[in-house]
C-alpha positions as CSV (number, residue, x, y, z in Angstrom):
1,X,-10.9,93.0,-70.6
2,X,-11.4,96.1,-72.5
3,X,-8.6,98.0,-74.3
4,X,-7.3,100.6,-72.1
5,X,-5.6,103.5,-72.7
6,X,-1.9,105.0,-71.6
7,X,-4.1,107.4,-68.8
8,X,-6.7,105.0,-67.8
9,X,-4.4,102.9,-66.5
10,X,-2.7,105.1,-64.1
11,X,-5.9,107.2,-63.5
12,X,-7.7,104.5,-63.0
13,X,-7.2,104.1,-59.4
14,X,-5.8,107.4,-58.5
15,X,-7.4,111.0,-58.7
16,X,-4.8,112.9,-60.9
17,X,-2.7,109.2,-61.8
18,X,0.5,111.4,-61.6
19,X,1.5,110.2,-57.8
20,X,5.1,107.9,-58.1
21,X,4.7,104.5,-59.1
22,X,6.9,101.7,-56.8
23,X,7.1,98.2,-56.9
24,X,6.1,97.0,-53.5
25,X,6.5,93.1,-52.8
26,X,3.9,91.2,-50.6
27,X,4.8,87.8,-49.0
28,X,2.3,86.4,-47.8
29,X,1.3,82.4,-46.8
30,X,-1.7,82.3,-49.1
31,X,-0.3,84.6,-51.9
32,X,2.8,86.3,-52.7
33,X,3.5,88.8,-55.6
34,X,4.7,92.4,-56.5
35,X,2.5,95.1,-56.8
36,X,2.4,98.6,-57.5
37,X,1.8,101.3,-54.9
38,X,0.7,105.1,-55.8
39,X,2.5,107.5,-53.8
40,X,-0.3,110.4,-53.3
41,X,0.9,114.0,-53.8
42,X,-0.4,116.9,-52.0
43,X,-3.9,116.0,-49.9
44,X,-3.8,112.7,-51.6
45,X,-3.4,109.3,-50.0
46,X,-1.2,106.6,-50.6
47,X,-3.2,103.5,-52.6
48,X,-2.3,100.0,-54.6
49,X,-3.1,100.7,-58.3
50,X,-6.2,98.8,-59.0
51,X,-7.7,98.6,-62.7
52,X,-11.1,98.8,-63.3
53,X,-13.2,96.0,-64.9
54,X,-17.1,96.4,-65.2
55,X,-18.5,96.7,-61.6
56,X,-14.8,96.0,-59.8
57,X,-11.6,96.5,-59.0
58,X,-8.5,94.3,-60.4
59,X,-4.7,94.4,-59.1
60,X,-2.3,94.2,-61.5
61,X,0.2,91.5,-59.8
62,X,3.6,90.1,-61.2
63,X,6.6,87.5,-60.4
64,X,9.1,90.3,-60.6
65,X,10.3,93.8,-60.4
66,X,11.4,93.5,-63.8
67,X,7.7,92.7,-65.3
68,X,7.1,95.8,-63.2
69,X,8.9,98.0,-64.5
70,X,8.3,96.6,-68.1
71,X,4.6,97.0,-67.4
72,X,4.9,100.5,-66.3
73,X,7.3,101.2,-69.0
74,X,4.4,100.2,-71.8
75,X,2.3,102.9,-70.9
76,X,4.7,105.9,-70.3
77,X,5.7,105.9,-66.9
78,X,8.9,104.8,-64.8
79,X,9.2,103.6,-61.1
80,X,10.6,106.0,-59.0
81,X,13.3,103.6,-57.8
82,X,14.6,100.3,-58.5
83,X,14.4,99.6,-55.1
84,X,11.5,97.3,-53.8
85,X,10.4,97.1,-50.4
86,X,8.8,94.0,-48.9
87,X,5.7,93.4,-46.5
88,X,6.9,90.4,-44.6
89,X,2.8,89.1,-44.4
90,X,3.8,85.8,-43.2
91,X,5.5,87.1,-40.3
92,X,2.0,89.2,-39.4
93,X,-0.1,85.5,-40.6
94,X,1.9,83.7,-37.6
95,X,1.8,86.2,-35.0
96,X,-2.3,86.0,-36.0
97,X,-2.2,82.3,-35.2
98,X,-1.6,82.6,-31.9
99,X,-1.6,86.6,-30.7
100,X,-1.4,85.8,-27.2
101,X,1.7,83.3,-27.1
102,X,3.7,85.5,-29.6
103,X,5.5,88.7,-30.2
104,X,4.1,91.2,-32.2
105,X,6.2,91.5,-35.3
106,X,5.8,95.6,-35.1
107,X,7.5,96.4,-37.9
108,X,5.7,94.0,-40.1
109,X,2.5,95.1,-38.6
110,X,3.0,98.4,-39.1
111,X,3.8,97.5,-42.5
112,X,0.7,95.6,-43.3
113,X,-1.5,97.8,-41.4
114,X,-0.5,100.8,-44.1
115,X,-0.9,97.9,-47.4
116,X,-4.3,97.2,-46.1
117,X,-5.3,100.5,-45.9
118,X,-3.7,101.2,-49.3
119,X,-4.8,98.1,-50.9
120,X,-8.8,98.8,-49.5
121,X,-8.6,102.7,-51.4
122,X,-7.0,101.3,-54.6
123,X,-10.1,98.7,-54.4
124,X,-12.8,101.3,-53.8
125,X,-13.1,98.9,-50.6
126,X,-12.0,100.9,-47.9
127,X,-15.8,99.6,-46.1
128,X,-13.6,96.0,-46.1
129,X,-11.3,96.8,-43.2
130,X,-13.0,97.9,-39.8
131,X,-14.1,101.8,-39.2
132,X,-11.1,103.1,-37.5
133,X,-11.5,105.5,-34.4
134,X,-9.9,106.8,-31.4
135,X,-8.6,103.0,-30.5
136,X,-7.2,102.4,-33.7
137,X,-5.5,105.7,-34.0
138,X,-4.0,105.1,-29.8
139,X,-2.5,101.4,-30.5
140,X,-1.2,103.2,-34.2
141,X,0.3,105.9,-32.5
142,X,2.2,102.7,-29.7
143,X,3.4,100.3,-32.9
144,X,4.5,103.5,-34.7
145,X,6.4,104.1,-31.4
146,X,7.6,100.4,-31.0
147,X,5.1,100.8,-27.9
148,X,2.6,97.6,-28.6
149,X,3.7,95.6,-25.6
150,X,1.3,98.5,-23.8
151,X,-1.7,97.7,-25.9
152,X,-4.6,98.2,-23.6
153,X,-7.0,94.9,-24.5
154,X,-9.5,97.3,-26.7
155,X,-6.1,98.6,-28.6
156,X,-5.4,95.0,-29.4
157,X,-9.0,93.6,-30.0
158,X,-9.1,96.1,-32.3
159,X,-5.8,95.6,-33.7
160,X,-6.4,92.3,-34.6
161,X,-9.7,92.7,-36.1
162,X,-8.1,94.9,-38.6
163,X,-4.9,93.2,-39.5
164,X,-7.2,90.1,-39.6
165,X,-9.6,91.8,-42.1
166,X,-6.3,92.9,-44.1
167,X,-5.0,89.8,-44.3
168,X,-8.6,88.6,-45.7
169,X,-9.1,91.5,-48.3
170,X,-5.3,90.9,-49.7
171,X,-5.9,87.0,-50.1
172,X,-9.7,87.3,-51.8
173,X,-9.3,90.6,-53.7
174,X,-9.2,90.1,-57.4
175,X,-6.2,90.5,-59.6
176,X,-5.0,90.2,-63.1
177,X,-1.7,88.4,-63.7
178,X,0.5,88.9,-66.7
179,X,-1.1,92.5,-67.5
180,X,1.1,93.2,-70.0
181,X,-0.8,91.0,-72.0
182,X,-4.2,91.9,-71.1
183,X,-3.8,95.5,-72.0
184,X,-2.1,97.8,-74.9
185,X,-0.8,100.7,-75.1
C-alpha cells in the first residue's frame, strides 16, 4: 500500500474527515474485530472509515481499543471516548438461522441494520445492501419502536433481505489488519 498522508487517511472515507472518530466493536460468528466509525457532522451521514487502495475500499480492523486509539493517535486525531460500543452480530447471525422459530434480537438488529448501512457508505458500496423504500423505512420505524413482533410479512421479507445482505457485506468486505504498520505518518 502506498504511503499515505496524516489527511488522507481520515478524508479518505469521509467528505470533510473532521466527523468524531469511535471505536466500535463487531462480534460476529465469521469475524470479529474493532473498527472505527465516523460520526458525520451537519448533513453528513454516519460511515466506517474505509481507506482507499487502487480501485477499492479497505477497513482498517484491530484486536483492541488500544491499537485504536494508538492508530488514530499516529496521524493526529483522538477518539472521542474511551468508551466502545458493541454490535452483538452473532445474536442477529442466529436469529437469521431460523427467523421464524426465534425472537428478533431488536436491539441487535437495530444495531446491525445502522453498521451495515455505515459499513456500505464507508465502502462506496451502498448498491451492496437492498434499495430501501417505504417497507424498509415502516418495519425501521416498528424495531426503532421495539414494535417488530407487528412486522407485516413484506416488513420482514424485507428485513431479512437486508440484514442478510449486511451480514454478507461485513464478512467479504476487504480489510487491512495491523494498519499501523502499513501506513506512516
Amino acid at each position: 500500500m502506498a504511503e499515505i498522508e496524516t489527511a488522507d487517511v481520515f478524508a479518505a472515507g469521509h467528505r470533510s474527515g473532521s466527523g468524531g472518530l469511535y471505536a466500535y466493536r463487531v462480534r460476529g460468528l465469521d469475524r470479529s474485530a474493532m473498527i472505527l466509525w465516523i460520526g458525520g457532522r451537519g448533513d453528513e451521514l454516519d460511515q466506517v472509515l474505509a481507506l482507499p487502495e487502487a480501485d477499492r475500499r479497505r477497513v482498517p480492523v484491530f484486536t483492541t481499543v488500544r491499537q485504536a486509539r494508538v492508530y488514530v493517535s499516529r496521524r493526529g486525531r483522538r477518539l472521542v471516548t474511551s468508551e466502545v460500543s458493541t454490535l452483538e452480530l452473532t445474536r442477529v447471525q442466529h436469529w437469521l438461522e431460523n427467523p421464524v422459530r426465534r425472537h428478533v434480537p431488536p436491539g441487535a438488529v437495530l444495531d446491525a441494520w445502522n453498521f451495515f448501512e455505515d459499513l456500505a457508505r464507508g465502502l462506496g458500496g451502498v448498491h451492496r445492501l437492498p434499495q430501501q423504500g417505504a417497507v424498509h423505512n415502516s418495519a425501521y420505524e416498528k424495531l426503532f419502536g421495539g414494535e417488530c413482533a407487528v412486522w407485516t410479512p413484506d416488513e420482514q421479507r424485507a428485513v431479512l433481505e437486508l440484514i442478510t445482505a449486511g451480514v454478507e457485506l461485513w464478512n467479504s468486505c476487504p480489510v487491512v489488519v495491523k494498519p499501523c504498520s502499513a501506513l506512516t505518518r
